[in-house]
N, C-alpha and C positions, 0 to 999 in steps of 0.2 A: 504494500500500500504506500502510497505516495504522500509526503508530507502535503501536499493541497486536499487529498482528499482524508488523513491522520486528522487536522485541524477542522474540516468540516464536521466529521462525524464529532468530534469533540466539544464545537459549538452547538450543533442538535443535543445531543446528549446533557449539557449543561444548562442550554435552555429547556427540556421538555424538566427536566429536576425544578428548577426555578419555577415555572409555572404552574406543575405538581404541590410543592409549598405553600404557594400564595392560597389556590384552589381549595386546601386544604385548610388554609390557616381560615377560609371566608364560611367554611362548613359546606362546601359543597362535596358530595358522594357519589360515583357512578354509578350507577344502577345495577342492584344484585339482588339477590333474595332477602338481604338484609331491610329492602327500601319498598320492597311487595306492598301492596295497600291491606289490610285486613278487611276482607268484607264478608258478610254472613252467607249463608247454603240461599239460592234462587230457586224460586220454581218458574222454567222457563216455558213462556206462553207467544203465541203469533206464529209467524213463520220458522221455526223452528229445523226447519230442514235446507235454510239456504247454506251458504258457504261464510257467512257470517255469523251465523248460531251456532255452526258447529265450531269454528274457529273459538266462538265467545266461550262455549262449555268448554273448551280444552285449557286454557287460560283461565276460567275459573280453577276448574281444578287443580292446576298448575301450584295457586298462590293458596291453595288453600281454603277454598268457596266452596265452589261445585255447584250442580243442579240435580234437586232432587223433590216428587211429589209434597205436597202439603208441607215446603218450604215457609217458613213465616213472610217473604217479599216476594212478590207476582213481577218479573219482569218481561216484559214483552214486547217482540219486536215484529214490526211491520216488514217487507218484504222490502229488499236494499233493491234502489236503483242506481242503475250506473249512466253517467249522465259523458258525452262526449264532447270536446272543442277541439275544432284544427287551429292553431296555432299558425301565422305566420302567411304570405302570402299563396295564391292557389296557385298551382303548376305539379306538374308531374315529378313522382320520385319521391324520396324520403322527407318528412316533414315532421315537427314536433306535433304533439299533441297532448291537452290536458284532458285527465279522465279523473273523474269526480262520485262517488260511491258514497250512496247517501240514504240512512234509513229514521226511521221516529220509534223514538224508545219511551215507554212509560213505565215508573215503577209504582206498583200499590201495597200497602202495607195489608196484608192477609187479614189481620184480627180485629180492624176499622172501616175496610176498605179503602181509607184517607190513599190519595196520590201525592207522591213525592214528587216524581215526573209525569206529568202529564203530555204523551207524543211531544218530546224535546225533541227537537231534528238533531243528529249527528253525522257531521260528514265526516271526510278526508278524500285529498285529492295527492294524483303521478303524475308527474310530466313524463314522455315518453316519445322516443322516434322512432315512425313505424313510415316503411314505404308503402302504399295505398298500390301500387305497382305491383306486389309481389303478397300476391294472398296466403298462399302455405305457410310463410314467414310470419304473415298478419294473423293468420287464428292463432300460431304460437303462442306470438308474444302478446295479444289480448288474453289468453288465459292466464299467462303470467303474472300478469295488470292486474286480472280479478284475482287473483288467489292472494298477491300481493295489499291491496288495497282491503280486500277481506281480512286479512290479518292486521292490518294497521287500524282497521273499522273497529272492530270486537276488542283491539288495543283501549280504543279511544273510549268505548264506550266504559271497561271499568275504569280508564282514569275520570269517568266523570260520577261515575256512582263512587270510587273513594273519595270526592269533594264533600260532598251528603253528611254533614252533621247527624243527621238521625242512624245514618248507618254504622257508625265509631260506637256507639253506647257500647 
């Protein structure tokens, strides 16, 4: 190794430590099982069979939730749509594109019926370049998009159900 390249990695290395400390000294933590939201057992209602339900159950169970019959919270989700924009001027060939995957969540408390959420919209959006030209390639990487976005959805959604003051007790 070459002293120009001896001194770069030297200066990377010194800087990512220094940045490391400050991060630390402000309270910031990377995301682990230590920083999981605790939330209680759902009994999951609505569409239940898209690619966002199931993704949502698996990540329940993950952190320690899960879904199961005559759960104390009724969560239920409407059926995701995937909403599409082209991006950028029309002409043939590869272009970006935003896709936007968007469903309504409600939670209701089982033993009041009281709603917590009431059909809250939750998105999340990909940007993404696909050639409109070359379709075999195009149903690929659309599934990838949805499976993708599905997971980041069912993300999104318990980080807004650990927001929920009623759900910490």
């Amino acid at each position: 190794m070459n002293r120009r390249a001896f001194l770069a990695k030297s200066a990377l290395t010194v800087s990512i430590a220094a940045s490391m400390a400050v991060l630390s000294g402000c309270g910031f933590r990377l995301r682990g099982s230590s920083s999981q939201p605790k939330l209680p057992v759902f009994t999951l209602e609505g569409d239940t069979r898209s690619d966002v339900a199931q993704s949502l159950q698996t990540q329940l169970a993950g952190i320690g939730a899960g879904v199961r019959e005559n759960a104390p919270w009724r969560l239920t989700l409407d059926t995701p749509a995937l909403f599409e924009r082209r991006l950028g001027a029309a002409g043939r060939g590869s272009r970006e594109h935003e896709f936007t995957l968007s469903t309504h969540v409600s939670l209701q408390q089982r033993s009041n019926n009281a709603y917590v959420l009431n059909s809250e919209q939750v998105n999340t959006s990909i940007r993404q370049r696909i050639n409109d030209d070359d379709l075999l390639n195009r149903d690929v990487l659309m599934s990838e998009v949805r499976g993708e976005l599905s997971l980041q959805l069912a993300q999104r959604i318990i980080e807004r159900l650990a927001t929920l003051e009623v759900l910490r007790a």
